[in-house]
C-alpha positions as CSV (number, residue, x, y, z in Angstrom):
1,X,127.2,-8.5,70.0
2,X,130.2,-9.4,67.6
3,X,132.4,-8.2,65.5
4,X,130.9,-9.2,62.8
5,X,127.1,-7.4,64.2
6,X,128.9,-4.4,65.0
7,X,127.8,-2.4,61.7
8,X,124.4,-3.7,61.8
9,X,123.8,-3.1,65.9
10,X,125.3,0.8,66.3
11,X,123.0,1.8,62.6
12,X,120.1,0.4,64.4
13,X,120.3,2.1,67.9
14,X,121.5,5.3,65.9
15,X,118.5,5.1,64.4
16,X,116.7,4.4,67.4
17,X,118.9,7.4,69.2
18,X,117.5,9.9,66.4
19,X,113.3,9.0,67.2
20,X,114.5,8.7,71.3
21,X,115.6,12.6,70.6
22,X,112.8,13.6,68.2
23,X,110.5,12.6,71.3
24,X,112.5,14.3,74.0
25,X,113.4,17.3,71.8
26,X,111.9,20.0,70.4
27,X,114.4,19.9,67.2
28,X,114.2,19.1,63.7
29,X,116.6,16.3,63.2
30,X,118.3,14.5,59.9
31,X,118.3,10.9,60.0
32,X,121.2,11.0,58.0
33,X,123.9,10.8,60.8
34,X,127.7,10.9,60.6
35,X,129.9,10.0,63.4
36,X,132.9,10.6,65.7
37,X,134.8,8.1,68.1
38,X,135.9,9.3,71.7
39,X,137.4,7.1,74.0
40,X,136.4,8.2,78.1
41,X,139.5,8.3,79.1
42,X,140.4,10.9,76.9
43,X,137.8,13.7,79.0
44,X,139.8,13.2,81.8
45,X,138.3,12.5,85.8
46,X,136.4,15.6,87.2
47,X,132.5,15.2,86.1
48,X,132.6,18.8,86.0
49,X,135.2,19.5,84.0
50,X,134.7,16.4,82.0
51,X,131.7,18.1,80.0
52,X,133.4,21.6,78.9
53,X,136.6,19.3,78.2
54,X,134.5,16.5,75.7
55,X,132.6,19.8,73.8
56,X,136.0,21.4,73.1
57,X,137.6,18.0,71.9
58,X,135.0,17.0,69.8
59,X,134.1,20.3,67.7
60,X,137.8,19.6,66.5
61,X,136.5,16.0,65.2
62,X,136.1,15.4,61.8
63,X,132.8,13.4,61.3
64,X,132.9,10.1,59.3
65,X,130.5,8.0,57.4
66,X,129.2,5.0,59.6
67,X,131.1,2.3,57.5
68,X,134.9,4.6,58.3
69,X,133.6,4.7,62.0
70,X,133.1,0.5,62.3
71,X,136.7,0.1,61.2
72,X,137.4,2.5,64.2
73,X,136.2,0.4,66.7
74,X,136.8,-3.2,65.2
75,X,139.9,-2.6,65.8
76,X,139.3,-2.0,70.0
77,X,136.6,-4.2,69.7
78,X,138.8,-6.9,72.3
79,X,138.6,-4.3,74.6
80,X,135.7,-2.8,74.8
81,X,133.4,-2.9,77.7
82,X,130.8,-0.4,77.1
83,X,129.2,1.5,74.2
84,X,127.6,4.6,74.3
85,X,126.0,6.6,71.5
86,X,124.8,10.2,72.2
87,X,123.7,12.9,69.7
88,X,126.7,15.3,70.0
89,X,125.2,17.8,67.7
90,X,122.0,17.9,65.5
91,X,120.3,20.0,62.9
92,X,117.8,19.2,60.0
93,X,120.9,18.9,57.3
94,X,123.3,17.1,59.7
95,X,123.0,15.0,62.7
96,X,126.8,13.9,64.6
97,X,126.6,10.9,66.7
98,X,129.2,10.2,69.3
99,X,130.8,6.9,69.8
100,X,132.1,7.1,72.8
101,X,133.8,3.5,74.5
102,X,134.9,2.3,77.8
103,X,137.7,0.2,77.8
104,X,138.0,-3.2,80.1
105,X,141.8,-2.3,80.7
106,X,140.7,1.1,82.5
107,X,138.9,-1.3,85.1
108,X,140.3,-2.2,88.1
109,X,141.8,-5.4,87.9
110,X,139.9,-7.9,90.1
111,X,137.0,-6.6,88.1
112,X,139.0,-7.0,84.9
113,X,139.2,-10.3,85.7
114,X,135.2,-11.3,85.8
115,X,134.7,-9.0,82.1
116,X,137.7,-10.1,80.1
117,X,136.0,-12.3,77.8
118,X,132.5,-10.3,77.7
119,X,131.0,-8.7,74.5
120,X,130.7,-5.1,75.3
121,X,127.5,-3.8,75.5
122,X,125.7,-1.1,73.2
123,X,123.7,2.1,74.9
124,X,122.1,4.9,73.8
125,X,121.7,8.0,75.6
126,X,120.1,11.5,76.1
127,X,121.3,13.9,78.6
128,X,118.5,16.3,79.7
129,X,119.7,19.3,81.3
130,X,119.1,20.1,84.7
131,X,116.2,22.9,84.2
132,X,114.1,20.4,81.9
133,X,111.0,19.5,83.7
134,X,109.2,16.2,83.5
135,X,107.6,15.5,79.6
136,X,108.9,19.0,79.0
137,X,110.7,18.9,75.4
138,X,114.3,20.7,75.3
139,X,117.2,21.6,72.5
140,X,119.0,18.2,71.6
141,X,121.9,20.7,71.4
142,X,122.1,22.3,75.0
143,X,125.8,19.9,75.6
144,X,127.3,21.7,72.5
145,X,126.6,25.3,72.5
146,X,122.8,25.6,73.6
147,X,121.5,28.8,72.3
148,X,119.7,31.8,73.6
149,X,117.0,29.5,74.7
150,X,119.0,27.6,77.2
151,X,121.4,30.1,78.8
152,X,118.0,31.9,79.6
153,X,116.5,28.6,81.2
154,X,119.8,27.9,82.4
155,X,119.5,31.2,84.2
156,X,116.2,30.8,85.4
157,X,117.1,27.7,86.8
158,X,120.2,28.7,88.9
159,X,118.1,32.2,90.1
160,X,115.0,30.0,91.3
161,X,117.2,27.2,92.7
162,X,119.5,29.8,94.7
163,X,116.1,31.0,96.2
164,X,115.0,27.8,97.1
165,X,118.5,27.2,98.9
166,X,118.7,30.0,100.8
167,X,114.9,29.7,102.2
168,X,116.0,26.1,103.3
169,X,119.1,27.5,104.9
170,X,117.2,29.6,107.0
Protein backbone atom coordinates (compact mmCIF):
# COMPACT_ATOMS: atom_id res chain seq x y z
CA UNK A 1 0.00 0.00 0.00
CA UNK A 2 0.96 3.73 -0.67
CA UNK A 3 0.08 6.83 -0.17
CA UNK A 4 -1.18 7.33 -3.13
CA UNK A 5 -3.63 3.74 -2.78
CA UNK A 6 -4.61 4.83 0.59
CA UNK A 7 -8.21 6.23 -0.58
CA UNK A 8 -8.74 3.51 -2.88
CA UNK A 9 -7.52 0.46 -0.26
CA UNK A 10 -9.49 1.67 3.24
CA UNK A 11 -13.14 2.32 0.68
CA UNK A 12 -12.60 -1.13 -0.41
CA UNK A 13 -12.08 -3.06 2.86
CA UNK A 14 -14.85 -0.59 4.33
CA UNK A 15 -16.88 -1.93 1.99
CA UNK A 16 -15.81 -5.37 2.55
CA UNK A 17 -16.05 -4.60 6.62
CA UNK A 18 -19.93 -3.67 5.95
CA UNK A 19 -20.89 -7.47 4.06
CA UNK A 20 -18.19 -9.16 6.82
CA UNK A 21 -20.82 -7.61 9.51
CA UNK A 22 -23.99 -8.11 7.51
CA UNK A 23 -22.92 -11.95 7.67
CA UNK A 24 -21.93 -12.03 11.26
CA UNK A 25 -24.80 -9.68 12.36
CA UNK A 26 -28.18 -9.68 12.72
CA UNK A 27 -28.41 -5.74 11.83
CA UNK A 28 -29.59 -3.77 9.09
CA UNK A 29 -26.62 -1.75 7.93
CA UNK A 30 -26.02 1.47 5.53
CA UNK A 31 -23.30 1.18 3.13
CA UNK A 32 -22.96 4.60 3.26
CA UNK A 33 -20.23 4.92 6.00
CA UNK A 34 -18.57 7.90 7.56
CA UNK A 35 -15.50 7.77 9.68
CA UNK A 36 -13.42 8.62 12.72
CA UNK A 37 -9.57 8.28 13.36
CA UNK A 38 -8.15 6.99 16.74
CA UNK A 39 -4.69 6.44 17.34
CA UNK A 40 -4.07 3.15 20.13
CA UNK A 41 -2.17 4.84 22.12
CA UNK A 42 -4.68 7.17 22.97
CA UNK A 43 -7.04 4.09 24.95
CA UNK A 44 -4.36 3.71 27.11
CA UNK A 45 -2.64 0.03 28.42
CA UNK A 46 -5.16 -2.13 30.54
CA UNK A 47 -7.25 -4.43 27.85
CA UNK A 48 -9.91 -3.96 30.29
CA UNK A 49 -10.14 -0.64 30.69
CA UNK A 50 -9.07 0.02 27.22
CA UNK A 51 -12.73 -0.88 25.87
CA UNK A 52 -15.00 1.33 28.26
CA UNK A 53 -12.11 4.12 27.64
CA UNK A 54 -12.27 3.86 23.40
CA UNK A 55 -16.52 3.86 23.65
CA UNK A 56 -16.44 7.07 25.76
CA UNK A 57 -13.68 8.83 23.48
CA UNK A 58 -15.20 8.11 20.45
CA UNK A 59 -19.09 9.00 20.98
CA UNK A 60 -17.30 12.51 21.38
CA UNK A 61 -15.96 12.07 17.64
CA UNK A 62 -17.34 13.90 15.01
CA UNK A 63 -17.65 11.60 11.96
CA UNK A 64 -16.06 12.69 8.54
CA UNK A 65 -16.61 11.88 4.93
CA UNK A 66 -13.98 9.22 3.69
CA UNK A 67 -12.03 11.81 1.48
CA UNK A 68 -11.62 14.38 5.14
CA UNK A 69 -10.51 11.02 6.84
CA UNK A 70 -7.49 10.18 3.98
CA UNK A 71 -5.99 13.51 4.61
CA UNK A 72 -6.02 12.41 8.37
CA UNK A 73 -3.80 9.69 7.97
CA UNK A 74 -1.61 10.82 4.85
CA UNK A 75 -0.31 12.83 7.07
CA UNK A 76 0.97 9.74 9.65
CA UNK A 77 1.18 7.70 6.89
CA UNK A 78 5.45 7.45 7.57
CA UNK A 79 4.55 6.10 10.63
CA UNK A 80 2.11 3.86 10.40
CA UNK A 81 2.56 0.24 11.14
CA UNK A 82 -0.82 -1.14 11.29
CA UNK A 83 -4.43 -0.38 10.17
CA UNK A 84 -7.42 -1.42 11.54
CA UNK A 85 -11.00 -0.69 10.54
CA UNK A 86 -13.91 -1.78 12.79
CA UNK A 87 -17.59 -0.83 12.67
CA UNK A 88 -17.77 1.47 15.80
CA UNK A 89 -21.43 2.01 15.46
CA UNK A 90 -24.11 1.00 12.71
CA UNK A 91 -27.69 1.57 11.86
CA UNK A 92 -29.71 1.39 8.55
CA UNK A 93 -29.26 5.46 8.06
CA UNK A 94 -25.61 5.61 9.31
CA UNK A 95 -22.81 3.31 9.57
CA UNK A 96 -19.28 4.95 11.59
CA UNK A 97 -16.22 3.17 10.77
CA UNK A 98 -13.16 3.40 13.02
CA UNK A 99 -9.72 4.03 11.76
CA UNK A 100 -7.88 3.21 14.32
CA UNK A 101 -3.57 3.04 13.68
CA UNK A 102 -0.60 1.72 15.32
CA UNK A 103 2.32 3.64 15.09
CA UNK A 104 6.05 2.22 14.35
CA UNK A 105 7.47 4.83 17.00
CA UNK A 106 5.34 3.08 19.84
CA UNK A 107 7.47 -0.16 19.06
CA UNK A 108 10.22 -1.16 20.85
CA UNK A 109 13.22 -0.11 19.15
CA UNK A 110 15.19 -3.16 17.99
CA UNK A 111 11.96 -4.00 16.45
CA UNK A 112 11.60 -0.40 15.13
CA UNK A 113 14.57 -1.05 13.51
CA UNK A 114 13.40 -4.21 11.12
CA UNK A 115 9.75 -2.12 10.22
CA UNK A 116 10.97 1.42 9.63
CA UNK A 117 10.70 1.43 6.03
CA UNK A 118 7.56 -1.02 5.73
CA UNK A 119 4.08 -0.01 4.30
CA UNK A 120 1.68 -0.48 7.02
CA UNK A 121 -0.73 -2.96 6.63
CA UNK A 122 -4.67 -2.63 6.28
CA UNK A 123 -7.21 -4.98 8.56
CA UNK A 124 -10.54 -5.24 9.07
CA UNK A 125 -12.07 -6.49 12.08
CA UNK A 126 -15.24 -7.72 14.00
CA UNK A 127 -15.23 -8.26 17.72
CA UNK A 128 -17.81 -10.88 18.73
CA UNK A 129 -18.72 -10.76 22.22
CA UNK A 130 -17.96 -13.39 24.46
CA UNK A 131 -21.64 -15.01 24.84
CA UNK A 132 -21.90 -15.36 20.78
CA UNK A 133 -21.84 -18.91 19.95
CA UNK A 134 -20.36 -20.45 16.80
CA UNK A 135 -22.49 -19.26 13.41
CA UNK A 136 -24.76 -17.57 15.87
CA UNK A 137 -25.51 -13.96 14.48
CA UNK A 138 -25.24 -10.96 17.15
CA UNK A 139 -25.75 -6.86 17.36
CA UNK A 140 -22.86 -5.22 15.32
CA UNK A 141 -23.42 -2.68 18.11
CA UNK A 142 -22.74 -4.67 21.49
CA UNK A 143 -19.00 -2.39 21.83
CA UNK A 144 -21.00 0.82 21.84
CA UNK A 145 -24.02 0.56 23.93
CA UNK A 146 -25.55 -2.98 23.09
CA UNK A 147 -29.11 -2.90 23.95
CA UNK A 148 -31.62 -4.86 25.96
CA UNK A 149 -30.69 -7.80 23.90
CA UNK A 150 -27.09 -8.08 24.96
CA UNK A 151 -27.10 -7.07 28.68
CA UNK A 152 -29.57 -10.05 28.87
CA UNK A 153 -27.14 -12.47 27.01
CA UNK A 154 -24.52 -10.72 28.65
CA UNK A 155 -26.15 -11.91 31.81
CA UNK A 156 -26.93 -15.24 30.85
CA UNK A 157 -23.50 -15.65 29.94
CA UNK A 158 -21.78 -14.59 33.25
CA UNK A 159 -24.76 -16.68 35.39
CA UNK A 160 -24.02 -19.94 33.31
CA UNK A 161 -20.28 -19.35 33.21
CA UNK A 162 -20.11 -18.71 37.17
CA UNK A 163 -21.93 -22.18 37.43
CA UNK A 164 -19.66 -23.81 35.33
CA UNK A 165 -16.68 -22.38 37.58
CA UNK A 166 -17.77 -23.18 40.64
CA UNK A 167 -18.66 -27.03 39.59
CA UNK A 168 -15.01 -27.17 38.33
CA UNK A 169 -13.79 -25.76 41.56
CA UNK A 170 -15.23 -28.33 43.46
Amino acid sequence: MTPESLEENIQSMAARLIKMAEEYCWNKISHQPTFIVSDFNEFGEDFREMRKLRNKINRYKIPLPLDAVIELVKKEYQDLYDINLYIFKASQKQTIIEIQYYRKSNMEPDYYEKIKDNPPMLHVKIIQPGYSLEGEKFDINWESGGGLRHYWKSFLYEFKYRRMVKKFKK
